[in-house]
C-alpha positions as CSV (number, residue, x, y, z in Angstrom):
1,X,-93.9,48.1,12.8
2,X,-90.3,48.8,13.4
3,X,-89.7,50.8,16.3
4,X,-88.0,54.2,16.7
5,X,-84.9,52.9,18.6
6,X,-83.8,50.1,16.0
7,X,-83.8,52.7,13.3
8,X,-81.7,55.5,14.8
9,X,-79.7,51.9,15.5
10,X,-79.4,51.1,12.2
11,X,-79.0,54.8,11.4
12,X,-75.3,54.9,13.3
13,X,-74.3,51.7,12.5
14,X,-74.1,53.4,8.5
15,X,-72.7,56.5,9.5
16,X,-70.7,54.1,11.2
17,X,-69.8,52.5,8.1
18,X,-69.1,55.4,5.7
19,X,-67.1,57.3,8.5
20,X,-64.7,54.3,9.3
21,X,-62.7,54.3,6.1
22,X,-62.6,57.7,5.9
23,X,-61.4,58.0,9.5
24,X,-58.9,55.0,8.3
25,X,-57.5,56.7,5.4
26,X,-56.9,60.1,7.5
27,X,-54.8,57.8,10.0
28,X,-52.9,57.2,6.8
29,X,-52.5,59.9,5.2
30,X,-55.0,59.2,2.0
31,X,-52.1,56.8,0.8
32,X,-49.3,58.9,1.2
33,X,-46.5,59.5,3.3
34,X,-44.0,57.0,4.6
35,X,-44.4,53.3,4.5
36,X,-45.3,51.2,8.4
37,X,-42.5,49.4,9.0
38,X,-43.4,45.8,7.2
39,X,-44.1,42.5,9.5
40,X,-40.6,40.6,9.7
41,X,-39.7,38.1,7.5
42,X,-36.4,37.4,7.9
43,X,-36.5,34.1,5.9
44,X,-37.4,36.3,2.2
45,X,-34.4,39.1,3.4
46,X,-31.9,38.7,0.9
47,X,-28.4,38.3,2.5
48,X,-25.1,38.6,1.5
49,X,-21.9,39.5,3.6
50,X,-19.7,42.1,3.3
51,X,-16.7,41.3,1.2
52,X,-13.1,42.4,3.0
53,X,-13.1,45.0,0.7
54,X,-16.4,46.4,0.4
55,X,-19.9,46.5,1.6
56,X,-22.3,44.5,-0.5
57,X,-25.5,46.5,-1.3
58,X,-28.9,44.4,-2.3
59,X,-29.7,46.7,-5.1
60,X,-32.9,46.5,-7.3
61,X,-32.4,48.9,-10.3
62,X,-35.7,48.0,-12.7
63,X,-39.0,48.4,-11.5
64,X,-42.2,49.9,-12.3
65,X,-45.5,51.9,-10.8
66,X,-49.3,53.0,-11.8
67,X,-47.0,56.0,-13.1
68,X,-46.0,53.9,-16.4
69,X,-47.1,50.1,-16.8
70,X,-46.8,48.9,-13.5
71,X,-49.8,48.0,-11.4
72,X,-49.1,48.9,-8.3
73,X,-48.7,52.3,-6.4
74,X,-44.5,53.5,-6.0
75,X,-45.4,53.4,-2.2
76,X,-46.0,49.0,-2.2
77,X,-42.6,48.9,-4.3
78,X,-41.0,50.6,-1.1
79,X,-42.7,48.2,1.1
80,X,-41.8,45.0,-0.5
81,X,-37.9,46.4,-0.9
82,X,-38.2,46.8,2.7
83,X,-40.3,43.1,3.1
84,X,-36.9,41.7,0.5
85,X,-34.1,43.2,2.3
86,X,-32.7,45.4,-0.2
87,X,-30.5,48.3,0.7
88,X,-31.5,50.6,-3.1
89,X,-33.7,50.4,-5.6
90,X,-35.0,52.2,-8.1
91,X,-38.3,52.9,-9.7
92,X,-37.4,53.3,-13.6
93,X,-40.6,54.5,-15.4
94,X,-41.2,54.5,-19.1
95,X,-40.9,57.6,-20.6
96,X,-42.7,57.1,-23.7
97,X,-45.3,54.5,-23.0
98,X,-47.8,55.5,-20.8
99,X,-50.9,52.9,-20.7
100,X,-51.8,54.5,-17.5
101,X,-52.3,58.3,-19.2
102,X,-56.3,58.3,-18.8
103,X,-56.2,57.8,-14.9
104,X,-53.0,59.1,-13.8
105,X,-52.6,62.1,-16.6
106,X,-49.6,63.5,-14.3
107,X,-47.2,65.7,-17.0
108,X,-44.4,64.8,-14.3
109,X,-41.8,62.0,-15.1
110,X,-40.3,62.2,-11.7
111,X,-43.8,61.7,-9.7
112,X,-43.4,58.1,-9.1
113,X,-39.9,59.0,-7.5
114,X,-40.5,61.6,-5.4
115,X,-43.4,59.4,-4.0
116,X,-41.1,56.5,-3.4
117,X,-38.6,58.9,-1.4
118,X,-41.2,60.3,0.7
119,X,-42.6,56.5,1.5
120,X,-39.2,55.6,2.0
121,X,-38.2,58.7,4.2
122,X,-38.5,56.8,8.0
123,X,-36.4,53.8,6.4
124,X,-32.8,52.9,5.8
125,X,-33.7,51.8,2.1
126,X,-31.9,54.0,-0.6
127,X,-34.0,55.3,-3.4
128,X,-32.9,56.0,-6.9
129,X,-33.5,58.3,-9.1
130,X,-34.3,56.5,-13.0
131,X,-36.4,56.7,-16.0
132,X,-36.7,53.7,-18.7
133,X,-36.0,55.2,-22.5
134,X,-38.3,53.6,-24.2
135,X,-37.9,52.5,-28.3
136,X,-37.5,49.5,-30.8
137,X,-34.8,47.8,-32.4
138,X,-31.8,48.9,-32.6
139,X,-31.8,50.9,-29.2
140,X,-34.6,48.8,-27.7
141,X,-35.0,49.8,-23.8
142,X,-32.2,51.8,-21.5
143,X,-32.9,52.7,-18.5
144,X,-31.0,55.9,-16.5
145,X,-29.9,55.7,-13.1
146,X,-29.6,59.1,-10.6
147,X,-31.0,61.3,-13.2
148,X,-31.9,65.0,-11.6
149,X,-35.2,65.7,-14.2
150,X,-36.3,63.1,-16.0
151,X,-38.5,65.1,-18.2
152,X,-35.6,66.3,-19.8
153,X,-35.2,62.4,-21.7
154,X,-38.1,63.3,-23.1
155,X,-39.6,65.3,-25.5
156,X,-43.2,66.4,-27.0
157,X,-41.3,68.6,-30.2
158,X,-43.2,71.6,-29.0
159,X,-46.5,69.7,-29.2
160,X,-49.1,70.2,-26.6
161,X,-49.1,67.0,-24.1
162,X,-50.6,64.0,-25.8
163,X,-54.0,63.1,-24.3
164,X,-53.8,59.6,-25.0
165,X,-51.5,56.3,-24.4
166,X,-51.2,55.7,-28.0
167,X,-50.5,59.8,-28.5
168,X,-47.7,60.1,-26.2
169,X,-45.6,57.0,-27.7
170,X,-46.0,58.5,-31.1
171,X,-44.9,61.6,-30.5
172,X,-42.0,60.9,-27.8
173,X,-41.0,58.3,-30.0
174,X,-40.3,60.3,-32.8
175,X,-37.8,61.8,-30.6
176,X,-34.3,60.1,-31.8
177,X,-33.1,58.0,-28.9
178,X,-29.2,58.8,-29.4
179,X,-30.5,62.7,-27.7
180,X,-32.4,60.8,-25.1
181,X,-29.5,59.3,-23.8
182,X,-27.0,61.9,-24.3
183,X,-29.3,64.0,-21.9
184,X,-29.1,60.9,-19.5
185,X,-25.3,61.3,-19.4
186,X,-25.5,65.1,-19.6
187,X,-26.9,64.4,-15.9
188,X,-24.3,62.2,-15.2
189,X,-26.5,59.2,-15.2
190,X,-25.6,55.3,-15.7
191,X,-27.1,54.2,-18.1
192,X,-27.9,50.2,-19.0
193,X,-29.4,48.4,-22.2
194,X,-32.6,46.2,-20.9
195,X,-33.7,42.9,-21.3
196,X,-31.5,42.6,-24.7
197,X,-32.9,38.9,-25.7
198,X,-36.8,40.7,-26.4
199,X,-38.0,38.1,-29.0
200,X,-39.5,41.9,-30.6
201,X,-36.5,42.6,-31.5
202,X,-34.3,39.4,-31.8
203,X,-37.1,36.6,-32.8
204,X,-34.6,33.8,-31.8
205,X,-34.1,35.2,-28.4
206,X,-30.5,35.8,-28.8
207,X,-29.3,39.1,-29.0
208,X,-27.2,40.6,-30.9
209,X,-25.0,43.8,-30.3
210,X,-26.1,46.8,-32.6
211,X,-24.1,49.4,-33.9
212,X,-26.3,51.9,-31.7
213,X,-25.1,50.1,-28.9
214,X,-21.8,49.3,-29.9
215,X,-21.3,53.4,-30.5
216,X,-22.3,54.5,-27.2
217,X,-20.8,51.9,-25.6
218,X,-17.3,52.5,-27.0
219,X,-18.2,56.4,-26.4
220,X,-18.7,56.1,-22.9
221,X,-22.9,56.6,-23.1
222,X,-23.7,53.5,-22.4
223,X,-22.5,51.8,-19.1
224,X,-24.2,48.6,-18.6
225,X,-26.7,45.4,-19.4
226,X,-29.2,43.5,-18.2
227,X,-27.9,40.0,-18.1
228,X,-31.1,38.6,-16.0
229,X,-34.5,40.1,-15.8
230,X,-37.5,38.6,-14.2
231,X,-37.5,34.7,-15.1
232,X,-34.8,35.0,-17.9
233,X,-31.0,35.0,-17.9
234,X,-29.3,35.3,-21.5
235,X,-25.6,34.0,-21.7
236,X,-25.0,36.0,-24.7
237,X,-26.0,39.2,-22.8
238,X,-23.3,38.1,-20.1
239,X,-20.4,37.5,-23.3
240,X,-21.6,41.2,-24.4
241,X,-21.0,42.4,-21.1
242,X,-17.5,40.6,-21.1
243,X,-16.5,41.8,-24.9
244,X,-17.9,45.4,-24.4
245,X,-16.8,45.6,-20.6
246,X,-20.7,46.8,-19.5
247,X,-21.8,46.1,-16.3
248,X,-23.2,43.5,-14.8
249,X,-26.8,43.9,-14.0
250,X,-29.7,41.8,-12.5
251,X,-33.2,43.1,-12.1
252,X,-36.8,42.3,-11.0
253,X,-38.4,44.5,-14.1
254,X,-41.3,44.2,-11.4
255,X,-44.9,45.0,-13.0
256,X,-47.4,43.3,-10.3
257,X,-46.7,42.2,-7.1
258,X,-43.3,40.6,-5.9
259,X,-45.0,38.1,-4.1
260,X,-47.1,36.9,-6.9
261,X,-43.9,37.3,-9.7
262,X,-41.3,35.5,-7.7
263,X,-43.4,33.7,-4.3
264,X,-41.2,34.6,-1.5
265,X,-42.8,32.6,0.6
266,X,-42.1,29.5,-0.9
267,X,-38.5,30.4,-0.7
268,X,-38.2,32.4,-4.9
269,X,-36.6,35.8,-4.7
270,X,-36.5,38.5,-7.4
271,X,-33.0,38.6,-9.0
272,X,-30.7,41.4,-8.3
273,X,-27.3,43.1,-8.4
274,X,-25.3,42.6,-5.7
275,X,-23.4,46.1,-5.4
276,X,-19.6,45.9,-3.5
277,X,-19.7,49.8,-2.8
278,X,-17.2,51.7,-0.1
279,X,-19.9,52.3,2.5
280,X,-24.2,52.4,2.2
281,X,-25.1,55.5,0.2
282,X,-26.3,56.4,-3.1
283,X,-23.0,57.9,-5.0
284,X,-21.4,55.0,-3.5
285,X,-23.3,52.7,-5.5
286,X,-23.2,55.0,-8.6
287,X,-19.4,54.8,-7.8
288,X,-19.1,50.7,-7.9
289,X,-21.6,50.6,-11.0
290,X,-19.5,52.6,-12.8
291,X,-16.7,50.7,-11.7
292,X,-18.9,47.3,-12.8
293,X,-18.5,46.2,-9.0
294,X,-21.5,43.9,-9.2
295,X,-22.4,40.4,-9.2
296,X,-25.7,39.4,-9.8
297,X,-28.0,36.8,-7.7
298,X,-30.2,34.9,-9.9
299,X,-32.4,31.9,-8.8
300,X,-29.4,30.0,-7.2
301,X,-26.9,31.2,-9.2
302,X,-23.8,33.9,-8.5
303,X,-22.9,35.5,-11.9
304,X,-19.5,38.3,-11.9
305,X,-16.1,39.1,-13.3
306,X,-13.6,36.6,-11.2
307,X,-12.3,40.0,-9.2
308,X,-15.8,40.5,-7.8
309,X,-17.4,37.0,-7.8
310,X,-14.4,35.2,-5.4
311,X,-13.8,37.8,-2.8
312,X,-17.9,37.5,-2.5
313,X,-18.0,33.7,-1.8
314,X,-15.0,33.4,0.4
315,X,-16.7,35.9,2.6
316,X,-19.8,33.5,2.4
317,X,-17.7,30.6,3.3
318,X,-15.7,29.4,6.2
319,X,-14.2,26.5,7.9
320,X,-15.3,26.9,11.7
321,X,-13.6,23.9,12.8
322,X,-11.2,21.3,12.2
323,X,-10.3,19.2,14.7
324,X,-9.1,15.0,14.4
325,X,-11.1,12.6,15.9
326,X,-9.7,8.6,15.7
327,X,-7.2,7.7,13.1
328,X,-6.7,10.2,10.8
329,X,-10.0,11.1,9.9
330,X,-10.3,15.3,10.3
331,X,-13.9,16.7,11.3
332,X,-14.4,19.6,9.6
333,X,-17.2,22.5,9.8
334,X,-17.9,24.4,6.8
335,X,-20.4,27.6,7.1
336,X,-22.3,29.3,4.9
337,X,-22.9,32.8,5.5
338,X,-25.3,33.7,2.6
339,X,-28.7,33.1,0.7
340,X,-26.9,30.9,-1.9
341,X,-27.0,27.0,-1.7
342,X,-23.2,26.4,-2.8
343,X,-22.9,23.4,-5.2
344,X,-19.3,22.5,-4.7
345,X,-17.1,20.0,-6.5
346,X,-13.9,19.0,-4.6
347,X,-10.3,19.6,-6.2
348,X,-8.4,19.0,-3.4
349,X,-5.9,15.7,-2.7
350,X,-8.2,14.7,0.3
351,X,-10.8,12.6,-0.1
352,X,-14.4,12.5,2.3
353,X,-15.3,9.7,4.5
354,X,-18.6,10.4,4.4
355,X,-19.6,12.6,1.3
356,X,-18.8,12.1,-2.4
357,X,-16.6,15.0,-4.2
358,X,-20.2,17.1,-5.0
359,X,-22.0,18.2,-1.9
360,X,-24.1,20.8,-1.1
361,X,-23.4,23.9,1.4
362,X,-27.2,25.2,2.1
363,X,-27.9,28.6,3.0
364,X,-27.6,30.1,6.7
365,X,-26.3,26.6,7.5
366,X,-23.3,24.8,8.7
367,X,-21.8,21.1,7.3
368,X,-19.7,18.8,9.2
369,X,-17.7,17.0,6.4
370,X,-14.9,13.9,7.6
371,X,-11.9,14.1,5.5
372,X,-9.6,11.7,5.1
373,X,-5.5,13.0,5.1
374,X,-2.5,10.9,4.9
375,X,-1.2,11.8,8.3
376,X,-2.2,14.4,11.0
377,X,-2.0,18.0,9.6
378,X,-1.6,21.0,11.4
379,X,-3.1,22.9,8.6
380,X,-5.5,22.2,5.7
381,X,-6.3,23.9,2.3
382,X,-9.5,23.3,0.3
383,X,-9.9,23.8,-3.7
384,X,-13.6,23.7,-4.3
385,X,-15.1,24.2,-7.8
386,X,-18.3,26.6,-7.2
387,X,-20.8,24.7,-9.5
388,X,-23.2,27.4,-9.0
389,X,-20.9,30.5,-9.7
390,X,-20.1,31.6,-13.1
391,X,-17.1,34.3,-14.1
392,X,-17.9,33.8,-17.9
393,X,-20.8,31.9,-20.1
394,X,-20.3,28.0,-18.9
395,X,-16.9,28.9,-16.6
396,X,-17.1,28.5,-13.2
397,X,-14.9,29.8,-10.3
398,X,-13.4,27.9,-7.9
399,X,-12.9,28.8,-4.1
400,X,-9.8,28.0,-1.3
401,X,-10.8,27.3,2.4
402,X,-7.9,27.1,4.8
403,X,-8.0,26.7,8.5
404,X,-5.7,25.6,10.9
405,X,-6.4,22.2,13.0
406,X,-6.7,22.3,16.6
């Protein structure tokens, strides 16, 4: 018979066990309020230095929430900004899709935001303000950066809220899209065309500009375009961007976690756009994007307009040293300053002693290089073709390195 005392045991060890996560969740809030400050990582931080002109802003303008099709709450997007090292990002909702509308039926299209800003509130990470505008061919997706409502990019036509996913996308839809994003700039918002390769609307994969987009961007109403997005980069996107001078724009389009979409940990980051803005705030990025101050960091490669993409790399790159040894063999130091690996190609009359013309710069890192020069120099200058930096589809930049010998 089981005595009296190992029952009223076994009795608090399961109050025991239903109090604890309740007591838990009261430490934190029930899920709200700001983010802990994440376990460092400094290895997944993106890093880039500031330019001599301007600061460069990690910026992640495309990502998505339980408050649209995203699977994860607004508050983990703040932590793995924080976790990446960005300075900004934004949490871009669809407006008209809703997959999400039977278990979070919120009528409020700036929920997911003003959650992200409260998580966000005991942090130095800047938080946007964006919906995504949601249609097919020919406006396809836009989103709307620093919106103040986004309800207002959105409309029921006097209907009662829809009550189901496939509801809501019918009748927001019907909605034309050209008043959608006229409301976007009536807020003064940025606005950029997304992922323009979709196979639903180009079934080769290469976009095409339509007259929709052609209009507004001529107009003024349409600022930007995606030219990577998650895994992909389109070259045609980036020749639209050139021909219709959009800006440049590279973005995670997070659904699921960062960690599972683009493994950190094994060294992957999500791409982004690199913003050279006059100090760290919010209208200081709106500012530079609608100056199309950007360059964008895919995989391992640095994608800009020449004005914006070569100021960046010679502030990743120095010479740190260059000194002769026997002969007239120069030991030189080369640093690199960034997260890229720098491919470079070597233009320059002097030869290596112990490299080959191609060579490799690797992030955070320094390279001791032997060059050979005709007679003792008291100052050297370097042309290097940046293999991994594009200015235009299949043109690269190249970059100059002086220093003086000691």
């Amino acid at each position: 018979m089981t005595s009296f005392k190992s029952s009223k045991q076994r009795l608090v060890s399961s109050v025991l066990l239903i109090l604890t996560p309740m007591l838990i969740l009261s430490q934190k809030g029930w899920g709200h309020g700001s983010v802990s400050n994440p376990t460092e990582n400094e290895s997944r931080k993106i890093v880039f230095p500031d330019t001599a002109d301007y600061q460069t802003l990690v910026l992640d303008p495309h990502t998505h929430s339980a408050f649209s099709d995203g699977h994860v709450w607004p508050r983990i997007r703040v932590e793995e900004a924080l976790r990446d090292g960005l300075d900004a990002m934004a949490i871009t909702e669809h407006l008209e899709y809703q997959p999400h509308i039977a278990d979070i039926p919120h009528p409020d299209r700036n929920r997911a935001y003003e959650d992200a800003i409260s998580a966000a509130k005991n942090s130095d990470l800047l938080v946007i303000p964006g919906a995504e505008i949601t249609r097919g061919f020919p406006a396809s997706h836009m989103n709307a950066l620093f919106v103040s409502d986004a309800n207002k990019l959105m409309s029921f036509g006097g209907e009662e809220p829809p009550r189901t996913s496939d509801e809501h996308s019918k009748i927001t839809k019907a909605w034309p899209a050209q008043n959608a994003v006229q409301a976007a700039n009536d807020q003064g918002a940025f606005v950029f065309w997304n992922h323009s390769w979709w196979t639903s609307d180009f079934p080769t994969g290469i976009p095409i500009i339509s007259e929709f987009h052609q209009n507004n961007a001529q107009n003024g109403l349409l600022h930007g375009i995606e030219i990577a997005n998650g895994k992909y980069f389109s070259e045609d996107a980036f020749q639209i961007a050139l021909d219709y001078n959009l800006t440049l724009m590279g973005v995670s389009d997070v659904h699921d976690l960062i960690d599972w979409d683009y493994e950190p940990h094994k060294g992957g980051h999500r791409p982004v756009t690199l913003v050279l803005a006059k100090d760290r705030s919010i209208d200081a990025i709106k500012e530079a994007l609608f100056d199309k101050r950007t360059v964008v960091w895919y995989k391992n490669w640095l994608i800009g307009r020449k004005g914006h993409l070569d100021p960046l790399i010679s502030s990743c790159l120095h010479i740190d040293k260059a000194t002769y040894g026997k002969g007239e063999i120069l030991n030189i130091t080369v640093s690199n300053h960034s997260d890229a690996d720098f491919h470079l190609r070597n233009l320059s009359p002097y030869g290596f002693h112990d490299y080959a013309d191609n060579f490799v710069i690797p992030q955070h890192s320094s390279q001791e290089i032997m060059v050979r020069t005709p007679t003792k120099l008291e100052k050297i200058t370097f042309q290097f073709e940046v293999l991994n930096a594009f200015v235009a589809p299949r043109q690269t930049t190249n970059v100059i390195l002086e220093a003086i010998v000691d």
